[in-house]
C-alpha positions as CSV (number, residue, x, y, z in Angstrom):
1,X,10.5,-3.8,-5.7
2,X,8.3,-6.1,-3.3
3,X,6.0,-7.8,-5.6
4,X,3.1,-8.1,-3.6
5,X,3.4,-4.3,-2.4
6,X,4.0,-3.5,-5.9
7,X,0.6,-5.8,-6.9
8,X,-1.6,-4.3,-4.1
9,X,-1.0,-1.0,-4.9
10,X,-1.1,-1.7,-8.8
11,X,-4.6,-3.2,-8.4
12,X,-6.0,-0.3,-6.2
13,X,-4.3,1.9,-8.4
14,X,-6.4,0.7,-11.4
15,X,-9.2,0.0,-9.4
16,X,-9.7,4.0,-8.0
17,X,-8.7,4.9,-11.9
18,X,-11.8,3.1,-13.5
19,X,-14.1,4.7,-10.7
20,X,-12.9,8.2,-11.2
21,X,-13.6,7.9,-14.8
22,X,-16.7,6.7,-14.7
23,X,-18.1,9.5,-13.0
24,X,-16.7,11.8,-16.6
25,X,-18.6,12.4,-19.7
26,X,-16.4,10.5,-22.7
27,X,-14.4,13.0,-24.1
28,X,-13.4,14.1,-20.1
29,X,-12.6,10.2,-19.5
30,X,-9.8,10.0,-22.5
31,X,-8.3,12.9,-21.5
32,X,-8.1,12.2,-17.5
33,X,-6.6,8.4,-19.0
34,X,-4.1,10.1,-20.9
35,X,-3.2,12.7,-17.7
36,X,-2.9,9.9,-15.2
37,X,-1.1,7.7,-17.5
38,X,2.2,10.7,-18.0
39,X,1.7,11.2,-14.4
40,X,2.7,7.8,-13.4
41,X,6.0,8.2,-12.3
42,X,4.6,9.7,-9.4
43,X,2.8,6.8,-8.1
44,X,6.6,5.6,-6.8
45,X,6.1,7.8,-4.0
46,X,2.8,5.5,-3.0
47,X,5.1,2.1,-3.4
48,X,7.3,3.7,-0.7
49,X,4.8,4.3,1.7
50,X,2.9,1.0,1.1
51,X,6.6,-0.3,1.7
52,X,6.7,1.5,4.7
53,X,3.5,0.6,6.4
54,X,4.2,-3.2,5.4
55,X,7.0,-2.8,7.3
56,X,5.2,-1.3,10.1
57,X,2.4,-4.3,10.0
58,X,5.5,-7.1,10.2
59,X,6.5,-5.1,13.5
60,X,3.1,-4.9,15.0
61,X,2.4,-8.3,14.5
62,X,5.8,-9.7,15.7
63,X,5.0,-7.5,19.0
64,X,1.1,-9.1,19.1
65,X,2.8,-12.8,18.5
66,X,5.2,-11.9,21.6
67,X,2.6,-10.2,23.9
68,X,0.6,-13.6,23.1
69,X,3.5,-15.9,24.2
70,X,4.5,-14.1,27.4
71,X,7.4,-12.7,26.7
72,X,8.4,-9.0,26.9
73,X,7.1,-7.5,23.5
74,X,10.7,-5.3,22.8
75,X,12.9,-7.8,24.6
76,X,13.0,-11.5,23.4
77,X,13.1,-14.1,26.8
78,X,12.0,-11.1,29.0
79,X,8.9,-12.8,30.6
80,X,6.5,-10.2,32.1
């Protein structure tokens, strides 16, 4: 796993957590900690799309980095 996808998403993950129990009475807040912690298997399924629109951020700045050098954003040494 990417670490710093896996971080980001660990640390949002935790952060939208605490707010959503916050807004509970006590007894509601254990019980929705207990729920979310068997359901974390699923999160894997937000690692892939974080993975996914990483990659799509790498692209989109490798096409800005070209666009600001001249050259053709989808073919290298292409000058416009």
């Amino acid at each position: 796993m990417n670490d710093l996808a896996g971080a980001h998403h660990s640390r949002f993950q935790t952060e939208g957590m605490r707010a959503g129990r916050a807004m509970l009475p006590p007894i509601a807040r254990d019980l929705a900690s207990e729920t979310l912690t068997r359901s974390f298997p699923t999160i894997g399924f937000g690692v892939k799309a974080l993975r996914s629109k990483a990659q799509t951020t790498r692209q989109n700045v490798r096409i800005a980095q070209h666009s600001l050098s001249g050259a053709h954003p989808t073919k290298p040494g292409l000058e416009l």
